[in-house]
C-alpha positions in Angstrom: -5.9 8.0 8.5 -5.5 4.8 6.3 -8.1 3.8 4.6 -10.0 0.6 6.1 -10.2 -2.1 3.3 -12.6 -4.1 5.1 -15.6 -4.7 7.9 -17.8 -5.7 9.5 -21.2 -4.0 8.4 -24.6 -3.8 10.9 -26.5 -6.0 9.4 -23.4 -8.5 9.5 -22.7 -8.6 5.6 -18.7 -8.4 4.4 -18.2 -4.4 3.8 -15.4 -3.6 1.4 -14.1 -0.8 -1.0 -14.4 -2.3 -4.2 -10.7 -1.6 -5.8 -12.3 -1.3 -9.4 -14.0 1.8 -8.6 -10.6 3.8 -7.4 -9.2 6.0 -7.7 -12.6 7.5 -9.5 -14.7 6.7 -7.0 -14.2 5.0 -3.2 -17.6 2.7 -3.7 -17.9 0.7 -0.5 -20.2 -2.6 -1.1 -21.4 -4.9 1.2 -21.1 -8.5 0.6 -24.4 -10.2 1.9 -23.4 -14.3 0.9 -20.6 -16.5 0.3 -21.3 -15.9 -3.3 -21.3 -12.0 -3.8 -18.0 -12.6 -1.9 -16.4 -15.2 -4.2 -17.0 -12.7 -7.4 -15.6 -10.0 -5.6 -12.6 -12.0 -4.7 -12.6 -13.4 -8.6 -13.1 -9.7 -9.8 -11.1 -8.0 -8.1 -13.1 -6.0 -6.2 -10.9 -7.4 -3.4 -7.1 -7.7 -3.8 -3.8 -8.5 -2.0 -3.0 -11.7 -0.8 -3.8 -11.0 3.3 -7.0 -8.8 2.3 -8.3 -11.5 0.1 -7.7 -14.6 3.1 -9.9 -11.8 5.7 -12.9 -11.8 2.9 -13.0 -15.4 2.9 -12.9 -16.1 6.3 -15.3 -13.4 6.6 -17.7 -14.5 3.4 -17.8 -18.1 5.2 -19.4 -16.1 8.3 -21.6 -14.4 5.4 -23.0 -17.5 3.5 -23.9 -19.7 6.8 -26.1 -16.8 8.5 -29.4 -17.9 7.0 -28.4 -21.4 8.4 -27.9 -20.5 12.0 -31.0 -22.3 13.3 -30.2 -25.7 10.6 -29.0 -28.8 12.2 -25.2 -29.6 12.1 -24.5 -31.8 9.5 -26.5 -29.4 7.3 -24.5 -26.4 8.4 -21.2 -28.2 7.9 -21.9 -29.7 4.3 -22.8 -26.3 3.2 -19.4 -24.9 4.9 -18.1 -27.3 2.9 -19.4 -25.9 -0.3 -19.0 -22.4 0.6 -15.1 -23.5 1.0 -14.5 -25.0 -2.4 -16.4 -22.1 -4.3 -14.3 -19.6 -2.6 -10.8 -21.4 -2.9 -11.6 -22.1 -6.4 -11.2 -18.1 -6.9 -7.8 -17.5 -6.6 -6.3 -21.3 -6.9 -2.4 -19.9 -6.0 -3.3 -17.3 -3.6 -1.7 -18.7 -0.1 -3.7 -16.6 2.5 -7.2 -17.7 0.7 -6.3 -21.6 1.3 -4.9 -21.0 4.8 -7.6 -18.8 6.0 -10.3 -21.2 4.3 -8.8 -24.3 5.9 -8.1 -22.2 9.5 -12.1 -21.7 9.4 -13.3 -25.2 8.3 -10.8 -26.9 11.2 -12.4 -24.1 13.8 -16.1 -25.3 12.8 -15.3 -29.6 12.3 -13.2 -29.5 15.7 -16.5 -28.1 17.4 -18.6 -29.9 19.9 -20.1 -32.9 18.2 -23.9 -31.9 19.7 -23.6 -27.8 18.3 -26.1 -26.9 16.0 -25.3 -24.1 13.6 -26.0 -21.3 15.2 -23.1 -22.6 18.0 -20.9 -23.1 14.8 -21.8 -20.2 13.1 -21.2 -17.6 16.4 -17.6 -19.7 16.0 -16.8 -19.1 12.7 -17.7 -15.4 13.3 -15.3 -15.0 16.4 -12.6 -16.9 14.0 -12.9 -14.8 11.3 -12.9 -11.9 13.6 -9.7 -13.1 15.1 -7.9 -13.7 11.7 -8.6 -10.0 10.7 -7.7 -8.9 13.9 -4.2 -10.8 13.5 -3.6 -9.3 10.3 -3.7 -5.7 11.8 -1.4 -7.0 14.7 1.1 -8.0 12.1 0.7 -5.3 10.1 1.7 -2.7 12.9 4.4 -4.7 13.6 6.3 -4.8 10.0 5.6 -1.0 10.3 7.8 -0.6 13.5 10.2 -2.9 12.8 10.5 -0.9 9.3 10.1 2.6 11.2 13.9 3.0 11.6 15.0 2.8 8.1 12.4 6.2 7.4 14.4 9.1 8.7 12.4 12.4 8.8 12.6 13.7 5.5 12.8 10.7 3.3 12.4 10.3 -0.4 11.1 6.9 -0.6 9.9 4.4 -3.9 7.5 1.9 -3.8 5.8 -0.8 -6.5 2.4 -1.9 -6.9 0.2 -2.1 -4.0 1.6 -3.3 -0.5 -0.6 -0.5 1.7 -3.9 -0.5 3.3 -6.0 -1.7 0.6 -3.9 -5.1 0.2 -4.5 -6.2 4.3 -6.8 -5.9 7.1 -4.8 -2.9 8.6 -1.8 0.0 7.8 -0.5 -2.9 4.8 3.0 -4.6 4.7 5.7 -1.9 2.6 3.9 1.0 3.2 3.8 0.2 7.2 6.6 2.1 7.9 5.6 4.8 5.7 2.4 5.1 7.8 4.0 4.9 11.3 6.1 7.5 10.0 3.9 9.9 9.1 2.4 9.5 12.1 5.5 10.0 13.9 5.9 13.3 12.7 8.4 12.5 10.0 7.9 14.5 7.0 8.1 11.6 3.8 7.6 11.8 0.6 6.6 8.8 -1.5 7.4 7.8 -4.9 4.8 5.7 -6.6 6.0 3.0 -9.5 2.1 3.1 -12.0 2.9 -0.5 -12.0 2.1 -2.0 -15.6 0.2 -3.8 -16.7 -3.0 -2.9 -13.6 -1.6 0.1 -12.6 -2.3 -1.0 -8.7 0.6 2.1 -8.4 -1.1 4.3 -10.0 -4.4 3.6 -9.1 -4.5 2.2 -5.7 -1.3 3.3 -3.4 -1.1 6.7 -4.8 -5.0 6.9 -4.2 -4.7 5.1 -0.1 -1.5 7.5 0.2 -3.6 10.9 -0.8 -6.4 9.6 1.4 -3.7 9.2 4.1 -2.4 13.0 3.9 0.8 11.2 2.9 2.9 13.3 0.0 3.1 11.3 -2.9 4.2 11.1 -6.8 3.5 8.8 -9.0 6.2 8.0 -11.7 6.3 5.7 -14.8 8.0 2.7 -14.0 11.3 3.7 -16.3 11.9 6.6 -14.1 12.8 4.9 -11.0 16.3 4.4 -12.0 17.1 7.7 -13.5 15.6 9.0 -10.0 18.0 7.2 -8.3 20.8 7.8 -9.9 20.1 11.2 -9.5 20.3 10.8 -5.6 16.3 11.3 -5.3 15.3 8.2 -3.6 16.8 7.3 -0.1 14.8 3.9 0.2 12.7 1.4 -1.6 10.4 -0.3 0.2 8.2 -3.4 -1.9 6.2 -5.8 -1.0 6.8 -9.7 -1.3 4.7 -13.0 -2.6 7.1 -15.4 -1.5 10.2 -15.3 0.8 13.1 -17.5 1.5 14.4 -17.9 5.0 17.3 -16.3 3.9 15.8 -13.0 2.7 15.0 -13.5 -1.2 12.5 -12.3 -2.1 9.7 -12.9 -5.6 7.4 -9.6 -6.1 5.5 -8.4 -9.0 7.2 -8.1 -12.3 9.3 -5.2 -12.2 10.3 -5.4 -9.0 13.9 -7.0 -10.2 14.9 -3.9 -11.7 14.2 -1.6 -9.1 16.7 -4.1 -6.9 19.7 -3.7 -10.0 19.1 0.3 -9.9 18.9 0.4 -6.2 21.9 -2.0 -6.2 24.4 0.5 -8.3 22.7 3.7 -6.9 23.7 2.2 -3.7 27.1 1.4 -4.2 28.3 4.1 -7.2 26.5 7.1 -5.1 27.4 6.3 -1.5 28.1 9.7 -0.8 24.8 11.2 -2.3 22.2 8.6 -1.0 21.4 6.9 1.9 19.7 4.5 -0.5 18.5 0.9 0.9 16.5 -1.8 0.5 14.0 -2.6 2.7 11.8 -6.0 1.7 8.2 -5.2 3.4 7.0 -8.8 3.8 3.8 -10.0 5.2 4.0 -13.8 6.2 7.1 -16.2 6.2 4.1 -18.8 5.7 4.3 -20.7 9.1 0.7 -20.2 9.6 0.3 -23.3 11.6 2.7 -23.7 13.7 1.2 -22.4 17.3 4.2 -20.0 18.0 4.5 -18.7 14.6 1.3 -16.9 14.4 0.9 -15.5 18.3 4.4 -14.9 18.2 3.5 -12.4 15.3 1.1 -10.8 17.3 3.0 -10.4 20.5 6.2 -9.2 18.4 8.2 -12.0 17.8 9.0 -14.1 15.5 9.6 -17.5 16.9 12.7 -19.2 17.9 15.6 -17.7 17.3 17.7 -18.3 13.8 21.6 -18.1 14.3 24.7 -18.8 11.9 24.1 -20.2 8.3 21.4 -21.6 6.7 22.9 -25.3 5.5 20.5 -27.7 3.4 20.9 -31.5 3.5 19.4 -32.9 0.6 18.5 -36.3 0.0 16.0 -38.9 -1.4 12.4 -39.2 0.4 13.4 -42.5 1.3 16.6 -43.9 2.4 18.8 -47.1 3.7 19.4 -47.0 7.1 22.9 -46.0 6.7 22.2 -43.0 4.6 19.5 -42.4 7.9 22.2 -42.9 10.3 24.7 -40.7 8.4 21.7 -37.9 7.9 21.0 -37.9 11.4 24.6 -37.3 12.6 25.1 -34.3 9.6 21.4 -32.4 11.5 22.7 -33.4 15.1 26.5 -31.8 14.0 24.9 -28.3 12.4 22.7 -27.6 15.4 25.7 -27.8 18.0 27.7 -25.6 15.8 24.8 -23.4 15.9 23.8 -23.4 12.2 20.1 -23.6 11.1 19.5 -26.7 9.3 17.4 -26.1 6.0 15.9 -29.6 4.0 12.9 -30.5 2.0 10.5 -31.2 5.2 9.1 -34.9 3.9 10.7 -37.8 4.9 13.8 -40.2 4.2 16.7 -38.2 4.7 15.4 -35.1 5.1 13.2 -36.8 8.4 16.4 -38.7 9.7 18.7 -35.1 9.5 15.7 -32.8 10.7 16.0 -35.9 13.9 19.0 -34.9 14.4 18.6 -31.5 14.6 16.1 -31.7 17.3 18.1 -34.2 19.3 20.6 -31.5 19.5 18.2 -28.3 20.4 19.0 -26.8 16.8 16.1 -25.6 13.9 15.1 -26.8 10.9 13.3 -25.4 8.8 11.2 -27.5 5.8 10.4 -26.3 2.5 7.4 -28.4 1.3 6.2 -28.8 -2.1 2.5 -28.9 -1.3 0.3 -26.3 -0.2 -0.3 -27.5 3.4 2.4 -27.6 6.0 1.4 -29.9 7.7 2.2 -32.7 5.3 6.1 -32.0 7.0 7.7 -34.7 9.1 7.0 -33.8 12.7 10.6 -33.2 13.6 10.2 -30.1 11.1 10.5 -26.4 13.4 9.4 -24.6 10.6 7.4 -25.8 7.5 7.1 -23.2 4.8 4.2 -25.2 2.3 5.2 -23.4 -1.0 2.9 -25.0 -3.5 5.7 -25.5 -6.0 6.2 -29.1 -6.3 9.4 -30.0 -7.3 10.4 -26.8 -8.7 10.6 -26.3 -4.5 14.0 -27.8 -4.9 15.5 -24.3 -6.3 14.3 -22.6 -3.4 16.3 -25.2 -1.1 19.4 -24.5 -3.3 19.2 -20.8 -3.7 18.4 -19.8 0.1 21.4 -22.4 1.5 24.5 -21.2 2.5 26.1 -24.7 1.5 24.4 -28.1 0.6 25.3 -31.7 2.1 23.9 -34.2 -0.1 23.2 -38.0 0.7 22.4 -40.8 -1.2 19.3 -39.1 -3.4 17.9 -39.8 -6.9 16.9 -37.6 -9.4 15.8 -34.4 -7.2 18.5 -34.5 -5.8 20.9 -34.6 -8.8 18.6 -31.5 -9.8 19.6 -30.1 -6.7 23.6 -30.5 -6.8 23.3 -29.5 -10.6 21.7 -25.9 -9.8 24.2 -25.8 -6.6 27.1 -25.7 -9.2 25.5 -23.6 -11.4 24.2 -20.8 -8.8 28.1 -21.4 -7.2 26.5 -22.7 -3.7 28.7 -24.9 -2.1 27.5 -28.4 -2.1 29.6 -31.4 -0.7 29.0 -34.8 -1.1 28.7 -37.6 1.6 28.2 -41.0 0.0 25.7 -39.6 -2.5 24.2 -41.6 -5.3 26.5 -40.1 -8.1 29.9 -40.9 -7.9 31.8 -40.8 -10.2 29.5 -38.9 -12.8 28.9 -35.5 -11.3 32.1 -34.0 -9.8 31.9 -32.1 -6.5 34.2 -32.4 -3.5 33.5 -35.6 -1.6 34.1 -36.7 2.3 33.7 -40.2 4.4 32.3 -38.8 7.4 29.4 -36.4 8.6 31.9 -34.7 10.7 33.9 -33.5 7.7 30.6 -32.7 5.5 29.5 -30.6 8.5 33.3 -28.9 8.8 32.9 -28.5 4.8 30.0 -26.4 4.4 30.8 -24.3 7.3 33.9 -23.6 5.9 32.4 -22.8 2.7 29.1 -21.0 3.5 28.7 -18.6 0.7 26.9 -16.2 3.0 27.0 -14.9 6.7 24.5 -15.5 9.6 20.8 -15.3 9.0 
């Protein structure tokens, strides 16, 4: 059985395996405040983004018991505190803000005459529900990944994606699990993972305790392995992922994709090699769908043909609007997903007209909270990047329209030539200095980048 990374305890406290300890020693600790729970989430005692968003909604549960029987503005100012200590541990970890903010908008949206002991049995149901979720989700990235582990597969893995990292059977090594427990026979390959050996230490450790056979290798192996024909799949986790499948993982994760790449394509005949990406959250928390969706198996509505971006300035003339709002209404009746920066100006206006015609959008923010995205927005993915955001627009679009715009947008258009995405002008701010192709009429910037989508359907 997997190893369970987190509870409940009797008494109520947080109950965890502190990660430090392994794999010497499985030392299981339980958390009694808000406190013990932020310097287990600062030391590492608790790891992996979706495990560390449980402790918190679970340590906010922890820190408020003594307070059950306070009034409510008591109980709610110390929430408050309890919040900022415990997002001030991890300050780019996405799951600790979301969680954090998911509990303090369950207890402030509570009946204005509940004391704390109302609140508190709140929060506990909430944080309950959000570890709950995360096994949900985790189940179902193992059986959607449970056909690409035949019986008999040789399989890699890097750093620590499994059990120990969530609230249930982990993200990567999901399918791993399901098919062990299917019967399949599987043996894992284990990257030590330098410079914290989480490889070494942690998955080999959860995959042992599992009954799972394993091996761990030094990270330089993996590519003589596969070009040896010993590895029929590698299966990593990701940190962040674009809505066209890019992925960012831990460092060292690029070379495993160039090996798998040419052991892939030079050794056909030898390996059934392929990459499998096992993600945990496309980051559209908030949106109602996204999250039961997840839970009842699906993944929201329905993305069909090519990803384009329109890119533009945060504010606009109400030509450049009108001309926006035509280019979003045109890509969703031919059937495209529209892809922008999510704030306003142009990006509002085309995300209009996307929604006018029954198409998607889907809004890469630059804060942290997705709800700063104009409300036409279908899917808000609040990266935390600032401007640097802008690469991720470029680099997961098929083709880019651009419209009027000022200097993020030039950014945008520049890496667009440089990454060879196709990027078409329609009355943008920089004629004649920067030279791409240039059209009159949304019609013709639509027909453009369909024509010239770099990549197929998403």
């Amino acid at each position: 059985m997997p190893v369970q990374a987190i509870t409940w305890s009797p008494s109520g406290a947080v109950r965890i395996v502190d990660q430090r300890a392994l794999p010497e020693a499985k030392i299981e600790r339980d958390l009694e405040s808000g406190d013990a729970v932020a310097d287990a989430i600062r030391t590492l005692q608790v790891r992996g983004a979706p495990l560390i968003g449980i402790a918190a909604a679970m340590g906010l549960v922890a820190g408020t018991r003594e307070l059950r029987a306070a009034p409510r503005d008591r109980f709610l100012a110390r929430l408050d505190e309890l919040v900022r200590l415990l997002g001030a541990t991890r300050p780019t970890a996405v799951n600790l803000r979301w969680a954090l903010d998911r509990m303090a908008r369950a207890a402030v949206e509570t009946p204005g005459n509940w004391g704390g002991g109302a609140i508190w049995e709140r929060l506990q149901a909430e944080a309950t529900a959000i570890w709950e979720e995360d096994r949900a989700m985790c189940r179902r990235i193992g059986e959607a990944g449970l056909p690409l582990v035949p019986d008999g597969a040789k399989v890699l893995t890097h750093c620590n994606a499994g059990a120990l990292a969530t609230g249930g059977i982990g993200t990567a090594l999901a399918p791993i699990y399901l098919a062990h427990e299917a019967g399949r026979r599987v043996h894992v390959f284990v990257d030590e993972t330098r410079p914290v050996l989480q490889g070494a230490r942690l998955t080999a450790w959860e995959l042992v305790h599992a009954g799972i056979p394993c091996t761990v290798i030094a990270d330089a192996v993996a590519g003589s392995l596969m070009r040896q024909a010993q590895v029929d799949l590698v299966i990593v986790g990701a940190d962040r992922i674009a809505a066209n499948g890019d992925f960012a993982n831990k460092i060292g994760t690029y070379s495993l994709r160039g090996a798998a790449h040419r052991a892939g394509g030079s050794r056909r005949d030898q390996s059934r090699l392929r990459r499998h990406a096992g993600a945990l959250r496309d980051r559209v928390r908030d949106r109602p769908w996204s999250r039961e969706a997840a839970v009842r198996g699906r993944s929201g509505p329905p993305m069909r043909g090519p990803l384009v971006a329109v890119v533009g300035g945060a504010t606009c003339t109400p030509q450049e609007a009108e001309w926006a709002t035509a280019v979003g209404r045109l890509i969703a009746e031919q059937g495209a997903v529209l892809l922008c920066g999510g704030l306003g100006g142009v990006m509002a206006a085309a995300a209009r007209g996307a929604k006018q015609a029954g198409g998607l959008t889907v809004g890469i923010l630059p804060g942290s909270d997705p709800r700063d995205a104009n409300p036409e927005i279908d899917v808000a993915l609040a990266t935390g990047m600032g401007e640097m955001r802008n690469a991720l627009i470029v680099r997961a679009a098929s083709a880019v329209i651009a419209i009027g715009g000022g200097w993020g947008t030039l950014s945008e258009i520049a890496l667009a030539r440089r990454i060879e995405t196709p990027v078409v002008g329609l009355h943008d701010s920089f004629m004649p200095g920067v030279d791409i192709p240039r059209v009159e009429r949304p019609e013709e910037a639509v027909r453009w980048a369909l024509e010239h989508a770099r990549r197929g359907e998403v």
